[in-house]
C-alpha positions in Angstrom: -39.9 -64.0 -22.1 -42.4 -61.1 -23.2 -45.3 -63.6 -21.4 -43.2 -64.8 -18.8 -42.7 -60.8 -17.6 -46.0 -59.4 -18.7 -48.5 -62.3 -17.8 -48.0 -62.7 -13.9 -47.7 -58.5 -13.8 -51.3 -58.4 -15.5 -52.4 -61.1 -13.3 -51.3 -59.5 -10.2 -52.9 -56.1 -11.3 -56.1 -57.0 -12.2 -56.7 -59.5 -8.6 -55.1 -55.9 -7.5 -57.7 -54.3 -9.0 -60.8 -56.4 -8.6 -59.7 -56.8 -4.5 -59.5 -52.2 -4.3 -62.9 -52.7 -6.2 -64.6 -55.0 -3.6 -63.0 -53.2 -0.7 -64.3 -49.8 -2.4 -67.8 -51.2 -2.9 -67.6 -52.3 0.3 -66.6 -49.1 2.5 -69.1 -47.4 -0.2 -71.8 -49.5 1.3 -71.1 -49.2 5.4 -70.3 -45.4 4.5 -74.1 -45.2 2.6 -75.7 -47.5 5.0 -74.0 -45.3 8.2 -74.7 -42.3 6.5 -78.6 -43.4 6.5 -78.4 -44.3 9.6 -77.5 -40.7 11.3 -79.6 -39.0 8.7 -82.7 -41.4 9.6 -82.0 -41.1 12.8 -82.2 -37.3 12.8 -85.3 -37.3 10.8 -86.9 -39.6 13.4 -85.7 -37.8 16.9 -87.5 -34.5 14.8 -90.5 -36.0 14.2 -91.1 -37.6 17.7 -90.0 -34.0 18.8 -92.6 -32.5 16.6 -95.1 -34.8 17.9 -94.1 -34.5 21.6 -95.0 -30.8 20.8 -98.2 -31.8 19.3 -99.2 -33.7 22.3 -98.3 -30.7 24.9 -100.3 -28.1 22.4 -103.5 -30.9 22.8 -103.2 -32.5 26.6 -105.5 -29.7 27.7 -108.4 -30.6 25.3 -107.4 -33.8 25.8 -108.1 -34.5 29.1 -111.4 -32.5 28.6 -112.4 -34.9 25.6 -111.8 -37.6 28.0 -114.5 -36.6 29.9 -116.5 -36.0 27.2 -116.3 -32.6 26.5 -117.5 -32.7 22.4 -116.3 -29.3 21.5 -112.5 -30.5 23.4 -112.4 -33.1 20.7 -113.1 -30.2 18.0 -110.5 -28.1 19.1 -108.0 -31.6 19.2 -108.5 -31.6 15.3 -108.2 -28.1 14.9 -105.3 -27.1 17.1 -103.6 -30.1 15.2 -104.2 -28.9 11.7 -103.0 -25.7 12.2 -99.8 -27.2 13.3 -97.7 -26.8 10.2 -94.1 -26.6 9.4 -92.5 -26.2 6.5 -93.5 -26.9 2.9 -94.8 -30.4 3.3 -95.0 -30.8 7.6 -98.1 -31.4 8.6 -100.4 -33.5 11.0 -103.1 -35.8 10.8 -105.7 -37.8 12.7 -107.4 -40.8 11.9 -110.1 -42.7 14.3 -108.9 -46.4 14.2 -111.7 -47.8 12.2 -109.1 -45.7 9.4 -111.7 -43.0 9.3 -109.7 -39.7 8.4 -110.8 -36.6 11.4 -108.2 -34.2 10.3 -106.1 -33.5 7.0 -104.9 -30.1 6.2 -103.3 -30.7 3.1 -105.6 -33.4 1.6 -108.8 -32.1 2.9 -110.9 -34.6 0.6 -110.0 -37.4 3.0 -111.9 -35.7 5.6 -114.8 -38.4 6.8 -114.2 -41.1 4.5 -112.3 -44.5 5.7 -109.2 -45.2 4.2 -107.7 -48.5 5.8 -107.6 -50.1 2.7 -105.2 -47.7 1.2 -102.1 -48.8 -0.6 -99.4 -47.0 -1.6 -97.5 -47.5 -5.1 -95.2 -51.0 -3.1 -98.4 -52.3 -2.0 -98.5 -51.4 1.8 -101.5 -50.4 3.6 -100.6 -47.1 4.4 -103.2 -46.1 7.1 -103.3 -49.7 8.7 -100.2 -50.0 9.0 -100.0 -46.5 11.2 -102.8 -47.0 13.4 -101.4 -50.5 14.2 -97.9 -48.5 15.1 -99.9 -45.8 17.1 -102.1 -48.7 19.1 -98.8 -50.3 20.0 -97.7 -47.8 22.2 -96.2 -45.2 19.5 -94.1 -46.1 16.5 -92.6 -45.4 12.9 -94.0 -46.3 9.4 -92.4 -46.2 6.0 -94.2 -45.6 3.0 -94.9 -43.7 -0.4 -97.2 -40.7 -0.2 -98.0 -37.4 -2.8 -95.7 -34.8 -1.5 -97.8 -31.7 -1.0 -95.0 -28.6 -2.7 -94.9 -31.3 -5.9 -98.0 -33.5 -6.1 -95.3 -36.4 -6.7 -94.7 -39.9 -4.5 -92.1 -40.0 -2.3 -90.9 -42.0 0.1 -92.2 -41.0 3.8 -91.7 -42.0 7.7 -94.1 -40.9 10.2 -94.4 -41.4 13.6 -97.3 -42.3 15.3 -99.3 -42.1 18.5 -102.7 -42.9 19.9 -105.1 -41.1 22.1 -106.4 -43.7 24.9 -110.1 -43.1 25.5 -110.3 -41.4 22.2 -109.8 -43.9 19.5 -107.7 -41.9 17.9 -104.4 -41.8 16.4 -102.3 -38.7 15.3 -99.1 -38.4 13.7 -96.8 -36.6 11.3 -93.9 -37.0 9.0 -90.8 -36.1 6.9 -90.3 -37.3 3.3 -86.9 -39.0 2.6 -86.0 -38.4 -1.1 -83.5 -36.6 0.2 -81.7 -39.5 1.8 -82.0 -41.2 -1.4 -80.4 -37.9 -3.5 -77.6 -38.0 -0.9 -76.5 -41.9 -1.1 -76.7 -41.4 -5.1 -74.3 -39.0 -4.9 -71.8 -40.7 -2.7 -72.2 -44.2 -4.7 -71.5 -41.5 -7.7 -68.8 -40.5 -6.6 -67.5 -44.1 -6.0 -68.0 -45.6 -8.8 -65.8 -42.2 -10.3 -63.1 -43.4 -7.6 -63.4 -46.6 -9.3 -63.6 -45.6 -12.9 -60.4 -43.4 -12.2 -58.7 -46.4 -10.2 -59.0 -48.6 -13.0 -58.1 -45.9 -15.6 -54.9 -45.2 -13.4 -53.9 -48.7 -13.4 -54.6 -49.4 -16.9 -52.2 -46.4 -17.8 -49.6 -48.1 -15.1 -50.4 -51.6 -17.0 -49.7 -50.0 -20.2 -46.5 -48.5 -19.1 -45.3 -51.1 -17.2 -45.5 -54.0 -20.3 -44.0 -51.4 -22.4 -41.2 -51.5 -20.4 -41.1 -54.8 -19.7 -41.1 -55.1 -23.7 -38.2 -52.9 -24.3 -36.4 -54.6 -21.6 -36.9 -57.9 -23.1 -36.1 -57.1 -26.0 -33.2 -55.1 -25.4 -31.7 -58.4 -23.5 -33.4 -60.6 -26.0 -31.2 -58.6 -28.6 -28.2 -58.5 -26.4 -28.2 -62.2 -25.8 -28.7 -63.2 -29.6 -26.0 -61.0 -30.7 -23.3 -62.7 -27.7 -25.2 -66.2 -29.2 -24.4 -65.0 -32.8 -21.3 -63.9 -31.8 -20.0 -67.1 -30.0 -22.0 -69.6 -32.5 -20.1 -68.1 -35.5 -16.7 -68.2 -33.8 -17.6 -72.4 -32.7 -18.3 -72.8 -36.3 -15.3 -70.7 -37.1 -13.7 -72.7 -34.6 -15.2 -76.5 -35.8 -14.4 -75.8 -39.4 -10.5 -74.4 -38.2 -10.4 -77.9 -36.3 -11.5 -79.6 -38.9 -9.0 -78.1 -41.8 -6.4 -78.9 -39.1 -7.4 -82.5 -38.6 -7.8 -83.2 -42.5 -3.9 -81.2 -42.7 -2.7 -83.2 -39.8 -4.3 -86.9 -41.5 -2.9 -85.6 -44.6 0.4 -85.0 -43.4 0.4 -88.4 -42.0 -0.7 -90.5 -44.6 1.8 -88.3 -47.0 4.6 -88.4 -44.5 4.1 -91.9 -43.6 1.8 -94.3 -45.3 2.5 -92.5 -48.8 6.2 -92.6 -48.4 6.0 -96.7 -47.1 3.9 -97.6 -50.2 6.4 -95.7 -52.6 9.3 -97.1 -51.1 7.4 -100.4 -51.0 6.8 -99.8 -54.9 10.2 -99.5 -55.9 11.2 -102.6 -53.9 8.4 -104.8 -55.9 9.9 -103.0 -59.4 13.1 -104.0 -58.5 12.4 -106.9 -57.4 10.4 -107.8 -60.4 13.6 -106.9 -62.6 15.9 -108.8 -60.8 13.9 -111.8 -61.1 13.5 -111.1 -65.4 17.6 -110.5 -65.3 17.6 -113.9 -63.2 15.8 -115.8 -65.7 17.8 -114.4 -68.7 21.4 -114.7 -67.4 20.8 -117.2 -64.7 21.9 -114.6 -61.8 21.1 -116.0 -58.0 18.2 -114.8 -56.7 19.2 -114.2 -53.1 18.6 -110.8 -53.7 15.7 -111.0 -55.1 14.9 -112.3 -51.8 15.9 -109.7 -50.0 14.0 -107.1 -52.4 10.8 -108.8 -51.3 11.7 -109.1 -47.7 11.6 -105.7 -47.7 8.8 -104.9 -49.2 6.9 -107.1 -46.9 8.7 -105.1 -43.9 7.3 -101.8 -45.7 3.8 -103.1 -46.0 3.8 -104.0 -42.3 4.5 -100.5 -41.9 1.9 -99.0 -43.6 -0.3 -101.6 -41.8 1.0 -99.8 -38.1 0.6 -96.3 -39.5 -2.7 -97.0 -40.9 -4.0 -98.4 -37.1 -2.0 -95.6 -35.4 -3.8 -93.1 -37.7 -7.3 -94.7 -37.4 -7.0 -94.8 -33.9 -6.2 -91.1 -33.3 -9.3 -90.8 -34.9 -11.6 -93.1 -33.2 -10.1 -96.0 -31.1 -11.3 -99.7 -32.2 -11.2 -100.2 -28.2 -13.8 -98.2 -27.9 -16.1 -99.9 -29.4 -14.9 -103.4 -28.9 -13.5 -103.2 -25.2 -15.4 -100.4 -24.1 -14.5 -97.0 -22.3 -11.9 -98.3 -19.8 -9.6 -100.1 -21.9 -10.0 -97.2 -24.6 -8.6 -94.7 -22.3 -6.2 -97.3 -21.4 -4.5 -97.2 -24.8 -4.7 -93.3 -25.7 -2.8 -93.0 -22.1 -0.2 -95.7 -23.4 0.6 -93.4 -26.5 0.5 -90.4 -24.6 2.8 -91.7 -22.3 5.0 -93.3 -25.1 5.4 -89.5 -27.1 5.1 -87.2 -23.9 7.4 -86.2 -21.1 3.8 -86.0 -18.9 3.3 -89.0 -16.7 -0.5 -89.6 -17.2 -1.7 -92.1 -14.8 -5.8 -93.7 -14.8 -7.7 -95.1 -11.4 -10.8 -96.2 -12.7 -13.8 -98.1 -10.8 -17.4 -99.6 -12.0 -18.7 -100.9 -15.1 -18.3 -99.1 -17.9 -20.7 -101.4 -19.8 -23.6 -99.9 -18.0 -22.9 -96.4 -19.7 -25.3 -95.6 -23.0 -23.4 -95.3 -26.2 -23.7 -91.4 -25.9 -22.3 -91.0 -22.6 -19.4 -93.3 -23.2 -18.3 -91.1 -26.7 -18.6 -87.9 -24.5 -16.1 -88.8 -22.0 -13.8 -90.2 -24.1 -13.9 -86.8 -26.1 -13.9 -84.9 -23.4 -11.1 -87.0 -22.3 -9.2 -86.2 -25.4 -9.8 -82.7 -25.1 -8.6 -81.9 -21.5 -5.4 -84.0 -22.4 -4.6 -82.0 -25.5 -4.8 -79.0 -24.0 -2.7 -80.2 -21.0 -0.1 -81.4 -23.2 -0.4 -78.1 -25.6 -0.9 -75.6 -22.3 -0.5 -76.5 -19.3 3.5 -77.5 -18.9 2.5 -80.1 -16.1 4.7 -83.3 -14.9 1.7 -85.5 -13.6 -1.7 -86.0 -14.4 -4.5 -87.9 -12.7 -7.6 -89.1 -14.2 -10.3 -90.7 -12.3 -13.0 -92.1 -13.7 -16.1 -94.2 -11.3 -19.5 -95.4 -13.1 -22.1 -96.9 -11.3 -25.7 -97.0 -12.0 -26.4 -93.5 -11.5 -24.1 -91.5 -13.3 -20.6 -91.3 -14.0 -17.6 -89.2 -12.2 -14.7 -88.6 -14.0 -11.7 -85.8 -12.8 -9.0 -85.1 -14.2 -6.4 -83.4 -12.1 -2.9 -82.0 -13.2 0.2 -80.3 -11.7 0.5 -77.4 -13.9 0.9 -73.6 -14.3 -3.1 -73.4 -14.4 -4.9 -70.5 -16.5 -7.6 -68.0 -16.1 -10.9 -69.8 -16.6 -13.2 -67.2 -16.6 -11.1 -64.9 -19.0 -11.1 -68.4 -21.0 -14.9 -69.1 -21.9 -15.1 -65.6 -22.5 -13.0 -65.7 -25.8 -11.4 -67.3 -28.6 -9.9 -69.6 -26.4 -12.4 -70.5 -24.4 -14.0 -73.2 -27.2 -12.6 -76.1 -26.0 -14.1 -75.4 -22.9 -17.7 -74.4 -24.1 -17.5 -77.6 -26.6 -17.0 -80.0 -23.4 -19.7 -78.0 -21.4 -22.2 -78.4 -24.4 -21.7 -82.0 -24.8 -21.7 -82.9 -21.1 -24.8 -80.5 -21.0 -26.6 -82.3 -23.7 -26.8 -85.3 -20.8 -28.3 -82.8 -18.1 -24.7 -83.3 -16.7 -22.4 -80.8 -14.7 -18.6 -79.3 -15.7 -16.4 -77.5 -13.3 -13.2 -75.9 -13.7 -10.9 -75.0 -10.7 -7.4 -73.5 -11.6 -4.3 -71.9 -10.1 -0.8 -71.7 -9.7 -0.6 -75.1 -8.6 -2.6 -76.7 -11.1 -6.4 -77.5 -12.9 -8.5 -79.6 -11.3 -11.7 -80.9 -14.2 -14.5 -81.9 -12.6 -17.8 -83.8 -14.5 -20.3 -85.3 -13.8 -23.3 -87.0 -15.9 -26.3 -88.9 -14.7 -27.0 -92.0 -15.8 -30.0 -91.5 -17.2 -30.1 -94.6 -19.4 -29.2 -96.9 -16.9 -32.0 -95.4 -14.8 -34.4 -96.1 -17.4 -33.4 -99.6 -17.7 -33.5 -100.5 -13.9 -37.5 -98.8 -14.1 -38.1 -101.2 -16.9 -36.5 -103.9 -15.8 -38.6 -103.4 -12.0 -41.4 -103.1 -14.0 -41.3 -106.0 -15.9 -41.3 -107.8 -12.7 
């Protein structure tokens, strides 16, 4: 019973538990991935802000160096390294052989070609940014030495080429901070998680406790009610049986005893009247007589010894089967009782399995000692049909009836619960209706060996 209650409630939690888990994870991950989103996005709409500044503060040199102007070109580099903002915004300017023009915070790049640079994943760093400027202005992600630290971190920079120039110019914002901010949410997740669990650990905990002291509060209950009600069947079985060996006793000391005494002193006087005979010659007529009844007494015992043997088990039983056995108990019933007992019976009895048959005949023998003992009735039906499938037997009377339910409940109430346990023991069914007007017994049994038998028998062919 504890893993009956306890097994499915863990089960249930945990595919509880692993389902909040997934669905945390989950809205964790569209949360981070959203949250990335709008704080990329701002990133990018400043630097392509920056940058549309950058390009306003150079058109005028610009269009100069377009026409050639050497000292407009100067001034383009200049104008955009002195265009700073913040600790690590900057600009630069690279002609697109990857030649750096302009680099205020990494001067030493100044001249020298770089498009084979690589950052610390691998990716060509100033290629990849002159190819995003050439294509009409766009974004590149990569690692770069942030100038306030001296440390990689990741970058994104926007890009943008000067037609007629050969040039391309950007600038950038590091986003560490991106990373810092989703760490902290997936932190604090995984807390949610970690508390989640721990909550429903202390709710599992609880929970089986309860479930234990439940169980075994009803566990304890219903063995002491099973104590209780085996100990009165066995008080109950051992009273029965005390008053069956009283009640044999009385009848073989009533009757069988008292026919073979008599029966005795008949044979002893017999025997002296036939030594008198022989001395003195007397007739032996009564002699006779002494013997005849003797023979009359053994006869008698023979009758009380069948009468007895068949209270106990019927010899029809075995030999003629259910039918006729219930045939003969109703005979004697009838004979000794002022109750009318009357049998309809239908089927073939033969087709019952030993076990069956002995349980309706003592069930049988049950229900019509209590009716003769309780139930002050006139007439009494029992019906009794067999077929292959199970067998139907009622037994219906016309008496004062009795409380059923206040009758399984004590003392009383072992007849019933012994006839419910042996038609139970076949996976059969009892019912007990009772008023006023009378008890109705209603049973029913499968026949399961007959079942069996059919199976095998279809088998076989």
């Amino acid at each position: 019973m504890m893993l009956l209650g306890t097994i499915p409630l863990i089960i249930v939690i945990m595919l509880i538990s692993l389902m909040f888990i997934l669905q945390t994870r989950s809205l964790a991950a569209n949360e981070i991935k959203l949250i990335e989103q709008t704080l990329l996005g701002e990133k990018k709409a400043t630097i392509k802000s920056h940058t549309t500044l950058a390009l306003a503060a150079i058109e005028p040199d610009y269009q100069k160096a377009l026409d050639g102007d050497i000292d407009a070109k100067h001034n383009i580099a200049k104008t955009l390294s002195q265009m700073q903002y913040g600790d690590n915004g900057y600009f630069y300017l690279y002609h697109i052989d990857g030649t750096s023009i302009a680099h205020v915070k990494q001067p030493f790049r100044i001249g020298k070609n770089w498009m084979s640079l690589q950052d610390i994943e691998g990716n060509f760093v100033i290629r990849d940014l002159i190819k995003a400027g050439q294509d009409g202005g766009g974004f590149t992600q990569y690692f770069w030495e942030r100038p306030s630290t001296g440390e990689q971190a990741p970058k994104i920079s926007y890009n943008v080429e000067l037609k007629g120039l050969d040039w391309v110019f950007g600038t950038g914002l590091y986003v560490d901070d991106l990373n810092e901010k989703t760490a902290v949410i997936r932190a604090n997740v995984q807390q949610s998680i970690e508390n989640s669990l721990l909550l429903t650990t202390f709710a599992t905990i609880i929970s089986v406790v309860i479930i234990y002291i439940f169980t075994f509060t009803l566990n304890t209950r219903e063995l002491t009610r099973a104590d209780k009600r085996l100990l009165e069947l066995n008080e109950r079985i051992l009273t029965t049986q005390e008053e069956e060996r009283s009640r044999v006793s009385k009848e073989l000391h009533d009757g069988v005893s008292q026919l073979i005494t008599a029966t005795r002193f008949d044979i002893e006087h017999a025997r002296k009247r036939l030594s008198m005979s022989q001395e003195n010659h007397i007739n032996i007529q009564s002699l006779d007589e002494s013997l005849n009844s003797a023979l009359d007494k053994l006869k008698g015992v023979g009758g009380e010894i069948r009468r007895i043997s068949h209270d106990l088990r019927p010899r029809d039983l075995d030999e003629l089967g259910l039918f006729a056995a219930i045939e003969a108990s109703l005979v004697e019933l009838n004979r000794r009782s002022t109750i009318v007992f009357d049998f309809e019976f239908s089927g073939q009895a033969s087709v019952l399995s030993t076990p069956i048959t002995n349980t309706l005949f003592r069930v049988f023998q049950e229900a019509t000692t209590n009716i003769e003992k309780h139930a002050k009735a006139h007439y009494v039906l029992i019906e009794l049909q067999v077929n292959d499938k199970s067998a139907h037997m009622k037994l219906s009377d016309d008496g004062v009836g009795f409380d059923v339910i206040s009758a399984q409940n004590n003392q009383a109430g072992i007849g019933i619960y012994n006839m419910r346990q042996r038609i139970e023991s076949h996976d059969g069914q009892m019912e007990i209706g009772s008023s006023g007007n009378g008890t109705i017994l209603d049973i029913l049994i499968p026949n399961v060996t007959a079942k069996k038998a059919k199976k095998i028998r279809t088998e076989t062919a």
